[in-house]
Structures are given as structure tokens and as C-alpha cells.
VMD Tcl script that draws the C-alpha trace (Angstrom):
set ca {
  {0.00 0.00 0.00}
  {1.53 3.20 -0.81}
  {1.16 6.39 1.40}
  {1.16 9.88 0.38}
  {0.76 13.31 1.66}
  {-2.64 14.53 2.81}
  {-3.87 17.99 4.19}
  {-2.30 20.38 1.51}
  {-4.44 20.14 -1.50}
  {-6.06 23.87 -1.92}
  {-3.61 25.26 0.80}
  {-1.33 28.36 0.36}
  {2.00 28.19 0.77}
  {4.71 31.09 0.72}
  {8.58 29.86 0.61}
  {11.14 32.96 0.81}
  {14.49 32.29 -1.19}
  {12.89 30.58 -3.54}
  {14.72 32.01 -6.96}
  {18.19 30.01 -7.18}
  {18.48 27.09 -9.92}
  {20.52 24.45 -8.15}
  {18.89 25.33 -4.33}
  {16.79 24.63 -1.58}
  {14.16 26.72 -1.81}
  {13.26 25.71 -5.22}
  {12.97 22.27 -4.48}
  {10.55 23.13 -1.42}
  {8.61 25.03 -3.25}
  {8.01 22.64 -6.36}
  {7.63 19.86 -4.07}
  {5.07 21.80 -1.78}
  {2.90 22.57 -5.20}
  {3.28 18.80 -5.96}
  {2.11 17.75 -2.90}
  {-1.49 19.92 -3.85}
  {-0.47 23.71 -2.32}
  {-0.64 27.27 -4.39}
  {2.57 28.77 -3.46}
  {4.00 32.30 -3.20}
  {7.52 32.47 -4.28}
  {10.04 35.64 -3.02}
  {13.53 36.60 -4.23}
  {15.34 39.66 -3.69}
  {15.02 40.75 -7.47}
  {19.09 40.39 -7.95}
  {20.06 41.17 -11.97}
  {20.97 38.51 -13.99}
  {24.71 39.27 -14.27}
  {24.98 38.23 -10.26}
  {23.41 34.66 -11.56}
  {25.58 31.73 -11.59}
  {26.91 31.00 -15.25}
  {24.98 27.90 -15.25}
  {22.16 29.63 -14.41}
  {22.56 32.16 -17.36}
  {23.27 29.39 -20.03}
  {19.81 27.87 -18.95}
  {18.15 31.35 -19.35}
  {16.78 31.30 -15.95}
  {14.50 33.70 -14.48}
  {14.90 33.60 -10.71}
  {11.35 33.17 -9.02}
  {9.76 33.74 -12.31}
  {11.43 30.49 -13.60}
  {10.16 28.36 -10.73}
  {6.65 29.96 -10.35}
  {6.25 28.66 -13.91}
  {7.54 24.91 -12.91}
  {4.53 25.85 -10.41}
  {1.87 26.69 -12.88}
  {2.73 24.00 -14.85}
  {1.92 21.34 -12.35}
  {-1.65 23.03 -12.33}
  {-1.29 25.31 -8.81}
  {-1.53 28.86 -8.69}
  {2.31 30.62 -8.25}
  {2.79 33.65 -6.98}
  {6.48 35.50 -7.54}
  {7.16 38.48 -5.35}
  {10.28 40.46 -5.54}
  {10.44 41.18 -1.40}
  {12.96 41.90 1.39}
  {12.29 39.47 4.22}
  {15.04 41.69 6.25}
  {12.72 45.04 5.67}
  {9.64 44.63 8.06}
  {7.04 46.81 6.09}
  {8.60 45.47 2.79}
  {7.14 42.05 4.83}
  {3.66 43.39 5.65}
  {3.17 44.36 1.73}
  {3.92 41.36 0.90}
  {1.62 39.55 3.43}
  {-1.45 42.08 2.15}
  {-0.57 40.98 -1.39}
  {-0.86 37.47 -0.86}
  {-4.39 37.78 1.88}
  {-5.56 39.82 -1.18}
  {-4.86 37.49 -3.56}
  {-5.06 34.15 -1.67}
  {-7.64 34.69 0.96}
  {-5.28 33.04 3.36}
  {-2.25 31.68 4.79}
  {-1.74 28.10 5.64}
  {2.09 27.34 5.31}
  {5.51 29.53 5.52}
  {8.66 28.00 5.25}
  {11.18 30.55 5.74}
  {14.26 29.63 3.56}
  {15.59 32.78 2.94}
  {19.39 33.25 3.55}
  {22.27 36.29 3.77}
  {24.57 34.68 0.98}
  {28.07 33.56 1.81}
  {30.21 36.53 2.28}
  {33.04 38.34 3.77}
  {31.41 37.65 6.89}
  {33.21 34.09 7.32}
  {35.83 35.77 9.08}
  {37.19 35.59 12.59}
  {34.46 37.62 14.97}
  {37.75 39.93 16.00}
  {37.75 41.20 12.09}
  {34.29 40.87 11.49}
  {33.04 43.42 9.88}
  {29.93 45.11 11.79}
  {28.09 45.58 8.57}
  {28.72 41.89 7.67}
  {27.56 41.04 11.08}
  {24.15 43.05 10.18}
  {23.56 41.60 6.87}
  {23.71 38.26 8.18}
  {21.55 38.51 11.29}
  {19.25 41.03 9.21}
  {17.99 38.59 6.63}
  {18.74 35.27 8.51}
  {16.87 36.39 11.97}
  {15.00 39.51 11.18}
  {13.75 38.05 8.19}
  {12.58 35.03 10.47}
  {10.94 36.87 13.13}
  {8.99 39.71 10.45}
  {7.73 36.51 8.33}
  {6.84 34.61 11.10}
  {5.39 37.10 13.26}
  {2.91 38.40 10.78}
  {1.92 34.92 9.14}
  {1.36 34.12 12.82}
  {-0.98 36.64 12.89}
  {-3.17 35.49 9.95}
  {-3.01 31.83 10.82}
  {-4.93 32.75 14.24}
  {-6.87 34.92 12.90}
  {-8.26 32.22 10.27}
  {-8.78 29.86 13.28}
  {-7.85 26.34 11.37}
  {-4.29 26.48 12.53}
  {-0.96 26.17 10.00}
  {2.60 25.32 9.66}
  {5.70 27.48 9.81}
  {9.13 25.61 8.69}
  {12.51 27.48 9.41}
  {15.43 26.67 7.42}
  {18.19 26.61 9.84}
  {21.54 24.52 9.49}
  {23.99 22.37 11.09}
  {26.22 24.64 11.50}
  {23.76 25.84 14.39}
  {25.24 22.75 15.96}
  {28.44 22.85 14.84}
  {29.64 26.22 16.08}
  {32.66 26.12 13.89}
  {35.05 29.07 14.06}
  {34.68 31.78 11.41}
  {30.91 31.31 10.99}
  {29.77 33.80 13.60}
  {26.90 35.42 12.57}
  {26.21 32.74 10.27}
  {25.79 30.19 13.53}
  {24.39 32.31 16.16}
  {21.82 34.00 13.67}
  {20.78 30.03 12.96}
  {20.92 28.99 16.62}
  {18.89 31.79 17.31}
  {16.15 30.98 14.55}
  {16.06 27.36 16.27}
  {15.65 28.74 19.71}
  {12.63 31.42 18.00}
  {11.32 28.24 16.73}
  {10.78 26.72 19.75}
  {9.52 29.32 21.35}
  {6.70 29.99 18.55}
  {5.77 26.42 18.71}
  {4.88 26.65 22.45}
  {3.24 29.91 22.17}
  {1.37 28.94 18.97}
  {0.10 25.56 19.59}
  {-3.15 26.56 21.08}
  {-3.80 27.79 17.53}
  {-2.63 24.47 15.92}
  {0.08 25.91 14.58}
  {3.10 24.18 14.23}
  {6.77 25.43 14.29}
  {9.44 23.60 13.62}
  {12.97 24.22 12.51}
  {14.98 21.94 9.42}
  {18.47 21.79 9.97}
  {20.41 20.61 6.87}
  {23.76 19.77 6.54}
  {26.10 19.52 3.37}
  {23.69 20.27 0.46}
  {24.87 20.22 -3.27}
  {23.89 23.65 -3.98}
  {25.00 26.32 -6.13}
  {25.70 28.03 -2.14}
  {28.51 26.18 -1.84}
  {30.12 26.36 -5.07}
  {33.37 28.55 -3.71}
  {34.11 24.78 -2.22}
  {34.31 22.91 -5.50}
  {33.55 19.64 -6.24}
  {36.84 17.94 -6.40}
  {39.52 15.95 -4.19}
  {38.86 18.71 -1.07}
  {34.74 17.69 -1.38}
  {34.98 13.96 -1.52}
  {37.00 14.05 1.66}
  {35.00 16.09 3.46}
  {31.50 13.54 2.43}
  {33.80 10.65 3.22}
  {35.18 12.15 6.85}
  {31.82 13.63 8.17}
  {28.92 12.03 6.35}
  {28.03 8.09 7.46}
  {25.76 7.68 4.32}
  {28.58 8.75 1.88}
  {27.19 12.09 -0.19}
  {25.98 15.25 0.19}
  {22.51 16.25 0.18}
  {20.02 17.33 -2.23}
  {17.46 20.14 -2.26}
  {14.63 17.69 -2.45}
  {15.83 15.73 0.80}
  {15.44 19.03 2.72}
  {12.01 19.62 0.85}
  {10.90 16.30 1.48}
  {11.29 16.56 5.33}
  {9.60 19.93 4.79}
  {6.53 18.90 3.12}
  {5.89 16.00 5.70}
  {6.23 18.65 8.33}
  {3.34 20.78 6.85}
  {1.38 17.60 5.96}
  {-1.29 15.74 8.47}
  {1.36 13.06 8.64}
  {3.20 15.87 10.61}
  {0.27 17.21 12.46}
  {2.09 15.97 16.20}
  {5.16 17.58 15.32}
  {6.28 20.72 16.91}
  {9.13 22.90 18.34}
  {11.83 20.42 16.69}
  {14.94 20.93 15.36}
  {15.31 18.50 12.53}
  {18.67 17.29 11.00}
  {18.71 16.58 7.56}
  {22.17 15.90 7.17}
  {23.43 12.38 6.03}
  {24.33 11.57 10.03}
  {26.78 14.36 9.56}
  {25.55 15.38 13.20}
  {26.57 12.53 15.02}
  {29.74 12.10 13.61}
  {32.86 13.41 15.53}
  {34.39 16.63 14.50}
  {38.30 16.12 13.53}
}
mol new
graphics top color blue
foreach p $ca { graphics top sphere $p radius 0.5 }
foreach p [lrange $ca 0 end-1] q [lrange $ca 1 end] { graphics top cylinder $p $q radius 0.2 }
display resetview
């Protein structure tokens, strides 16, 4: 007997950082619509000389791109050039999708400060850097959250919020500063929201990947230095894919994850458990 999602057929769904190619937010967001939800797609509108060259040889079109993928598996897509780190650019955005939608029913906050000059020592961190991180990664957490909160009680049939967060919120390496405590402070938000929200039925829980094969972590490679990190740090061999995370995120906003709440979920391989060298 097979088994398959239930509870998101008709629902709306917005997923922030949803415009890269090779990403996690795509993935969520394609795999959200398959499993029955409209979905509201943001990006930050960036010009299509920043995109990656394989994104330019496949003509891509950020969120436009992926709301078509959308459309094309017969759900409604909405792409919205927004700034999760600007709270009133966040309200707009929430009025435009009520208007449009009538509702809310699942975020899944995915949007990310890109990797920057910021992986640096905290002594020569920038202050800027330290803002830009903690702006998008945190702020843009809380002013999503906060407001979709707001509509899901309001409606009265309760909802799902999903954080992106990372291992690295676990990890606590050196030279990921604001990267790590802006992510261990979305987990510890997450928890929070779930026990102040789950008189609503509203669950809030927080995905935690690990290595994902994205076009994030291209300034790594994919050579010698890349298979040795998989083979040191990752029991089941390889690196993750967008679609694992949005997998674990889908079953999260689905009635098969209607008992789950203030977790933080690793999707990482076993990459947690596995001794730092």
C-alpha cells in the first residue's frame, strides 16, 4: 500500500528564497505545489549578471522560472520580488498574498544572507557583515513569522511554519559567527513559537540541513577537497540534495506531521553525530 501526503491540497504556501536554480528553496517550493499547495515564491530581485553562469546558459528567471515549474503542475504561483530583512517590505507582501489568496496556511522561511566576507574571525568581522547576516537570517525570520502568525490565528484552522536553519547551528565552527548564532537563534525562536502557537494548531518547527549540493557552496568545489570532506563527516557517503530538505519539509506541513512541533530537525546524512576532527 503506498502512502502519500494529505492535508495540503487547496492550501497556500509562501517559501522565501525561492529564486536560485541548483537550491533549496526551489525544491521546497516545487515539491510543496506537488504535494497539492498554491505557493508564493520571493527573491530579492538580484540582476541577472549576479546569476551563476549555469544559471545564465539555462536562461533562468529567478522566481519567475520556478513559479512557472509551479503553474505547470496546475497550482496557482505567486512571484514576489520582497525583502524578508525590511519589516514593512514584509507586511506588503503579506497584504498581497491575503488579497490574492484569501489566506495563509504554510511559511517556510528559507531565505538566507549569501556567503560573504562575513566568514571571518568575529575579531575582524566586519559590523556591517555582522548586520547583513543577522538582518535577513533572523530579522527576516521573526517579520515573516510574526505576521503569518498573525493570519493563521486569525483564520482559526491552525498552519505550519518551517525554518530553514543549518547544522552549523550545531556545529559552532570558528569563522561562521553570525552565520551560527543568527541560525541557533532561529532554532531557539522556533521553539519558542511552537509553544506559544500551539493553542492555535500551529506548528513550528525548525529543518536543519547539513552539506547540500547547492550552487551556495560552489566557492568549495567539487573535487579531491569535497569527496574528503562527504567521506570524513557524512556516514551515508554524499551530500545532500534540495529535495531531501524539501521532502522533510513537506511531511512537516502535511497531516502526517500534524504531532510535530518545536523540533529541530537534521537533515544531514548523520553528519551530526559524527565526531568533529
Amino acid at each position: 500500500m503506498s502512502i502519500s501526503l494529505t492535508g495540503l491540497e487547496g492550501k497556500t504556501a509562501i517559501v522565501t528564497g525561492a529564486g536560485r536554480m541548483r537550491s533549496i528553496g526551489r525544491p521546497i517550493a516545487v515539491t510543496l505545489a506537488k504535494a497539492g499547495c498554491n505557493v508564493v515564491l520571493t527573491g530579492t530581485g538580484r540582476p541577472p549578471e549576479r546569476y551563476p553562469e549555469e544559471e545564465r546558459a539555462a536562461g533562468w528567471r529567478d522566481i519567475d522560472s520556478v513559479a512557472g515549474e509551479i503553474r505547470a503542475l496546475g497550482r496557482r504561483a505567486l512571484p514576489v520580488v520582497s525583502d524578508v530583512s525590511n519589516a514593512e517590505a514584509v507586511n506588503a507582501l503579506i497584504e498581497q498574498v491575503t488579497r490574492e489568496f484569501g489566506g495563509i496556511d504554510v511559511l517556510v522561511n528559507n531565505a538566507g544572507a549569501t556567503r560573504g566576507t562575513d566568514r571571518v574571525p568575529i575579531t575582524t568581522l566586519a559590523i556591517s557583515e555582522w548586520h547583513r547576516v543577522v538582518d535577513t537570517n533572523l530579522h527576516g525570520t521573526f517579520y515573516m513569522s510574526r505576521v503569518c502568525a498573525q493570519h493563521m490565528i486569525s483564520q482559526g484552522h491552525g498552519g505550519s511554519i518551517v525554518n530553514i536553519s543549518t547544522l552549523g547551528a550545531r556545529l559552532l565552527a570558528a569563522e561562521t559567527g553570525a552565520y551560527a548564532a543568527s541560525k541557533a537563534a532561529i532554532n531557539a525562536l522556533s521553539t519558542v513559537m511552537a509553544a506559544e502557537l500551539g493553542r492555535h494548531q500551529i506548528r513550528v518547527n525548525a529543518v536543519c540541513p547539513g552539506i547540500i549540493d547547492t550552487s551556495r557552496l560552489d566557492d568549495i568545489g567539487r573535487g579531491e577537497m569535497w569527496a574528503g570532506m562527504l567521506k570524513t563527516f557524512v556516514p551515508l557517503g554524499r551530500a545532500g540534495t534540495g529535495e531531501d530538505v524539501a521532502h522533510m519539509v513537506a511531511f512537516l506541513c502535511s497531516d502526517q506531521g500534524a504531532w510535530i512541533t518545536g523540533q529541530h530537525l537534521y537533515v544531514d546524512g548523520g553528519h551530526s553525530f559524527t565526531p568533529q576532527r
